[in-house]
Each structure stands twice: as C-alpha cells, then as structure tokens.
N, C-alpha and C positions, 0 to 999 in steps of 0.2 A: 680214152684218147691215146693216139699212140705216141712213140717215139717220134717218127717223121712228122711230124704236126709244131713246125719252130715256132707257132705266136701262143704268146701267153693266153690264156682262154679271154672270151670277149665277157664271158659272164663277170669274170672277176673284175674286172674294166668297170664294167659296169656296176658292181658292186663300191665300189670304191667313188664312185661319181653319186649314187644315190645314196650313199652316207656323207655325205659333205652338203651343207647346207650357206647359205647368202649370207659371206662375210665370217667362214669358218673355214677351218684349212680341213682336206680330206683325211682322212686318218687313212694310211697303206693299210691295204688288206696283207697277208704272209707272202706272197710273193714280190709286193709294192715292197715290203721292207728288206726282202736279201737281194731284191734287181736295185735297190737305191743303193743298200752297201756296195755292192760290187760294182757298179756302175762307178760310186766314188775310188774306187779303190783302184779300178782302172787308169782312173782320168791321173792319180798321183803318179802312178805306174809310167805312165805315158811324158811325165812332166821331164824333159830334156835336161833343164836345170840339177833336177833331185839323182841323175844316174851316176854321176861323177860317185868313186868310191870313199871321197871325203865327205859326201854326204849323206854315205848310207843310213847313218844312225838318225839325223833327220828326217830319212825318210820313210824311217822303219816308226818312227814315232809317231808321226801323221795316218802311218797306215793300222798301227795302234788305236791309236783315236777311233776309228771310224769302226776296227772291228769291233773292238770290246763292250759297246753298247749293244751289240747284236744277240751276244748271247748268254744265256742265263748260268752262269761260272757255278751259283750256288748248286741249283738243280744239276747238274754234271755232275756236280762232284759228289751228290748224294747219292747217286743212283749208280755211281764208278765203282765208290767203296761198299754199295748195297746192306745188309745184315751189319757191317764193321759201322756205318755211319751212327746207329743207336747208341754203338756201345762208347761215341768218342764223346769227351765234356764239350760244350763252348767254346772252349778258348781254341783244343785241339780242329774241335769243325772249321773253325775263326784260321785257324793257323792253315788248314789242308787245302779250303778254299782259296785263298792268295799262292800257294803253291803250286795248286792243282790248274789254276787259271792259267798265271805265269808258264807253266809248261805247254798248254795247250796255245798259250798266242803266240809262243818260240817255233812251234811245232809247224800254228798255221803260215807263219809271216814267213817260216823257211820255204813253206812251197809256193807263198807269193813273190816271192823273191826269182823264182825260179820259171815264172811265168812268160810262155814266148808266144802269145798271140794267141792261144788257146780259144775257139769259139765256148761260149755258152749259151745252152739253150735252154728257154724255159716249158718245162715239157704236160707239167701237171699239179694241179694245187687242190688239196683235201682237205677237208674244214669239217671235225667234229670235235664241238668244246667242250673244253678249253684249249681243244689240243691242231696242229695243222703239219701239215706234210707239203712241203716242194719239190716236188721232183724236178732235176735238171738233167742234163746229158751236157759233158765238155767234149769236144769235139778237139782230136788233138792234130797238130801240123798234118799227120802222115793219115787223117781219117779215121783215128781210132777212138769211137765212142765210150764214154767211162761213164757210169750212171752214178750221180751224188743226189741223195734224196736228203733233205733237212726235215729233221724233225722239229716242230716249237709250240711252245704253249704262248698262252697269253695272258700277260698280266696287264690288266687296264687297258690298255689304245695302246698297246704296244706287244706283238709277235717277238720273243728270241728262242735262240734256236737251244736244245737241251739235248738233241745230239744228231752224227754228221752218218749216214752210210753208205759208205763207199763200194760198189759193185758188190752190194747184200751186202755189207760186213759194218755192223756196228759200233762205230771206235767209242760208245760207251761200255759197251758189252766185253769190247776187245781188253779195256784197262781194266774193268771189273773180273777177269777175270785176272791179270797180273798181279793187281792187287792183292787179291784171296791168297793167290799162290804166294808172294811176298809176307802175307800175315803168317800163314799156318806155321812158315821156318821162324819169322822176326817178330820184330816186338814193332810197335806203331810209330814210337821215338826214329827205331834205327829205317822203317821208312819212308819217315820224312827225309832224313838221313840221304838215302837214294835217292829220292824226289830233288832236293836240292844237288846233289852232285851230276844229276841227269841235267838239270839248269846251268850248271856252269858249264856244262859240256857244250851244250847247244849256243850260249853266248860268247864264249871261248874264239 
C-alpha cells in the first residue's frame, strides 16, 4: 500500500470489529492503540485552557499520562544497552529502566510541545506475532513528508511500542550505539551518572 493512500486499511477495521463480541469492549488492533494515543494527545494539545505557560507543567502531566502506557519502557531499555543489559544485576536494570524511560518521555513531550498542526497519516499496519509495525507519514506545515514507523509487540490485549523510526533511523539502535561507546571509556555507575545530568538538562 503506498504512501498516498491516507485511510487506515479497511481490513484492520474490520479486524478490530470481528474481535469484539455482545457486551464486550473491542480490543484496538496496533494501529487502534497509537491513532487513540495521539488522538488524545491532540485533543489536550488543543485545550485553550492548558496553553497559558503557568500551566505548562499540568499539561505536560496529562500528556504523560496518556504516553507512558503506550510503551514498553522495559523492552527499550533492554535492547538500547544490548550485550551490557546481561551483564547489569536487578537493582542496576530496576535503576536504568526508570532513567532510561524518564529520558525518553522528556525527549518525546519536547517534540509534543513543539507541535503546530502537523497532519498525521496513517499509512500501513504489519502484524507478525508477537510483533507489529505502523507505519505513518507527518505531513509537515510547508508539505514535507517524514516517515515515523513504530515498532510494538504485544503483551496480552495490549500493542506498545519498543521502538520509534524516524526516516529509517532507529532511535533504539541510535542510543545502543551511545551507549557501547559510553561503556567501553566509563564504568555503568558514571553512566547513569550522564543519564541523569542529560535529565536535568532537559527539565531545566
């Protein structure tokens, strides 16, 4: 299916209709759950009340809310640090995941913040399990198409996303390789170390 084709496919529609049964809620198929995020994510965006810059931090909270279930913070973070994630205890995995998350929702909420009307289209949905693919295209003010494909698996009746690629480039790939390069000079202490000074930067 190509890029110019802007309706979500009718199969997946339909897939999503024939799993719902009399007096049961439909479970979203991988596209039903990142066109419901963003759809909400929009509508806070939109909220005239939440623009005022005294209430950014409420708004950034709500817009919190609604990502963070989306995606799978653990699985990122495993597949970021690759070969390094065996060698870490519990506590330290326990510790990178809550770090590693926090950086990526600072990361995403900066470019939701930054959002001016941007179309999205939903272009293509790939389903082989456990695993699914969304392809989208943001259509930007001046016509410039950007391809964002999500990747996500699924646990249960629930799609999140384990990672984002942006015009081919895979920003789990992208930090996996930071990372490595960050290990082979540092020790894992000193980068958490940068992990959190990266955080106050962005919150700052």
């Amino acid at each position: 299916m190509g890029v110019r084709n802007r309706i979500v496919p009718a199969a997946a529609i339909l897939a999503v209709l024939l799993h719902s049964g009399i007096g049961m809620a439909a479970v979203p198929g991988p596209t039903g759950q990142i066109r419901g995020t963003i759809d909400r994510v929009l509508e806070i965006l939109k909220q005239p009340d939440l623009k005022p810059k005294a209430r950014a931090q409420e708004r950034r909270d709500l817009l919190r809310r609604e990502i963070k279930p989306v995606f799978d913070f653990e699985e990122m973070s495993k597949r970021s640090l690759g070969p390094n994630w065996r060698e870490r205890t519990p506590q330290e995995r326990e510790a990178f995941v809550g770090l590693f998350a926090q950086l990526l929702e600072n990361a995403y909420l900066g470019k939701i913040d930054a959002y001016r009307g941007e179309t999205i289209n939903y272009v293509k949905e790939t389903i082989d399990p456990p695993y699914a693919v969304v392809a989208t295209v943001i259509v930007t003010s001046r016509g410039q198409e950007i391809p964002v494909d999500y990747r996500m698996l699924r646990e249960g009746d629930q799609w999140r996303i384990y990672d984002v690629v942006i015009e081919r480039v895979s920003l789990i790939n992208n930090y996996r390789s930071q990372f490595n390069a960050i290990l082979r000079k540092s020790t894992f202490p000193e980068m958490m170390d940068t992990l959190r000074g990266t955080i106050r930067k962005q919150e700052s």
